[in-house]
N, C-alpha and C positions, 0 to 999 in steps of 0.2 A: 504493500500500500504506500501510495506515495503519498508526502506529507505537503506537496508546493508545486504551484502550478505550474506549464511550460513556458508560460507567458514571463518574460523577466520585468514589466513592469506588474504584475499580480505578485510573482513570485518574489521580489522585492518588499511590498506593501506586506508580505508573510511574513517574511522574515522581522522585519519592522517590528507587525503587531509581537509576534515571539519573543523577540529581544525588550520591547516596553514591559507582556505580560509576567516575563520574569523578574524586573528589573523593580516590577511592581509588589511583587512579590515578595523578594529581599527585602525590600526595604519595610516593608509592613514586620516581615521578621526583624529586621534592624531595630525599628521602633517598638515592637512589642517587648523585646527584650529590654531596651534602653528602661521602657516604663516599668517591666516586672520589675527593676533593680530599685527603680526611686520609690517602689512601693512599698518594697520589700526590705527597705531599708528601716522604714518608718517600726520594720518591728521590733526595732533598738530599744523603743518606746515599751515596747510590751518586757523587753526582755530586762530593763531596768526594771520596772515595776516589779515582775518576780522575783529581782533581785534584790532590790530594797524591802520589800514583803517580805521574802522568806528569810534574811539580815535581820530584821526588824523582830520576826516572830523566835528565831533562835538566843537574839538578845536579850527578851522578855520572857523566854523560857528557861536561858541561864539564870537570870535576876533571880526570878519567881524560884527557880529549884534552892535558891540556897538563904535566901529569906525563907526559906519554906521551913531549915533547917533550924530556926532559931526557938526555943521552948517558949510555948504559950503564946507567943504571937505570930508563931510561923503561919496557921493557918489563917489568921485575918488578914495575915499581909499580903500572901499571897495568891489572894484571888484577882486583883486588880491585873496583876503582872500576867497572870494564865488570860483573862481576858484581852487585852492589849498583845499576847503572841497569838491567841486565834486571830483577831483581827489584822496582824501583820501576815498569818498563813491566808485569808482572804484575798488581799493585797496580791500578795504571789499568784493564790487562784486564776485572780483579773486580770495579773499581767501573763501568764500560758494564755486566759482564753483570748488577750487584746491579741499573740503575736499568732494564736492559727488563723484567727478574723482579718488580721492584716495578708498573712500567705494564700489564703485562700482567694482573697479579693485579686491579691497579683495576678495570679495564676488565671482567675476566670478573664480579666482587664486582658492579660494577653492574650488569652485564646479568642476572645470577642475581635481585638483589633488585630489579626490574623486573620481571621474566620469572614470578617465582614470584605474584604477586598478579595479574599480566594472565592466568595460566592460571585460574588461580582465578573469578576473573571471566569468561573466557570461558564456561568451566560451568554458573558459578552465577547470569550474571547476559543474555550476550550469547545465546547461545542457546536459554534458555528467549524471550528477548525478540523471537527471530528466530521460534519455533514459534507463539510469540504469533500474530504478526502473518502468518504463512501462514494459519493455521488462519480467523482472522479473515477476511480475505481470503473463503479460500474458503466460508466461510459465507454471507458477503457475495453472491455469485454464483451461490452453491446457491438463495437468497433471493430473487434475481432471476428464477430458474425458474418457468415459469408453474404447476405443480404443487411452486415451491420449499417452501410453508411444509409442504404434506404430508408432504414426504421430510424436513424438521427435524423433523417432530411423531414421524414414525418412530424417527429417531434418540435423541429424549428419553423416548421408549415403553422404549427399552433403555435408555438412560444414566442418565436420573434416578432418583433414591430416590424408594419404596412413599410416603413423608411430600408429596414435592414433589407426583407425582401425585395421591395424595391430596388435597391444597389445591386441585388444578386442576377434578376431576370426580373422581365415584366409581366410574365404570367409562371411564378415558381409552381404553381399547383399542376399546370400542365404539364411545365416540365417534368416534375417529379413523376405524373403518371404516367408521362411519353418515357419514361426513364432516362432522358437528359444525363448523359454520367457527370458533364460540365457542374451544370444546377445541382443534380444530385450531393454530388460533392462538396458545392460551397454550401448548401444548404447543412449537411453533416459536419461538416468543419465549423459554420457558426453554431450550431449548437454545440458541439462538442467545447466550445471556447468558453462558452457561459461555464463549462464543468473546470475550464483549466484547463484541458486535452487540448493539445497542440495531433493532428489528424495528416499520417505522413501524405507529402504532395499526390495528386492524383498523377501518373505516369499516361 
């Protein structure tokens, strides 16, 4: 299957869109990436917060265990201090759940802005490219038909513009059913051109 027309100004404009569609491509890779990093950076923030939390709660757990050791007042003193390191192991809590909410956001932020220019280009760029090169194709092996350029000369009878037949002959339809090989021919060749088939010279 050929991927580019014979025509070097079509097959030009292919190459072209290829080279943009990729180029388009990367660089949405480029950016998504550049962004996971500044997002993902943000979960410095998360990862302080655990850190000062679970600091905080081990601090208040030391205090509290050894006021704890003291006769008769250990126990009243040490409630305050047990309370004050749960609330520093809370702190730690929020800062793990702040730093998966920030990785998680990266992660989706890049897949979106990846995802929204590869749809785009599937559309606009991967599957007119795929029609392309079917159609071509089967032009290709319509062409190989030992009555192939009749059945192209048919289909340009309908497809082409009154202008194009015109340029070809002044009555194509007759020609083609007089079998004209001249008309036959140009009329298979311009169809065949709409596919990108270039249609070797009639001899």
């Amino acid at each position: 299957m050929r991927l580019y027309a014979d025509f070097a100004a079509r097959r030009t404009a292919q190459i072209v869109a290829d080279a943009i569609a990729v180029l388009v491509l990367a660089a949405a890779v480029a950016v998504a990436v550049v962004v996971h990093g500044a997002i993902w950076a943000l979960g410095a923030i998360g990862s302080q917060l655990e850190s000062a939390g679970t600091g905080f709660a081990d601090t208040m757990g030391d205090i509290g265990d050894r006021l704890g050791g003291i006769p008769l007042l250990g126990d009243g003193i040490r409630g305050p201090f047990d309370a004050a390191s749960g609330a520093g192991g809370s702190l730690a809590d929020a800062g793990r759940a702040t730093q998966g909410i920030i990785e998680t956001s990266a992660t989706l932020v890049a897949i979106a802005i990846v995802a929204v220019p590869l749809v785009i280009l599937v559309f606009a760029w991967l599957l007119p490219r795929l029609r392309f090169a079917r159609r071509a194709a089967q032009v290709r092996e319509l062409a190989a038909l030992e009555d192939g350029e009749a059945l192209l000369a048919l289909r340009a009878l309908d497809d082409a513009t009154s202008k194009e037949l015109a340029a070809i002959s002044p009555h194509p339809l007759r020609d083609w059913r007089d079998g004209d090989s001249r008309a036959v021919h140009a009329l298979a060749a311009l169809e065949a051109r709409t596919a990108g088939v270039r249609l070797p010279e009639r001899r």
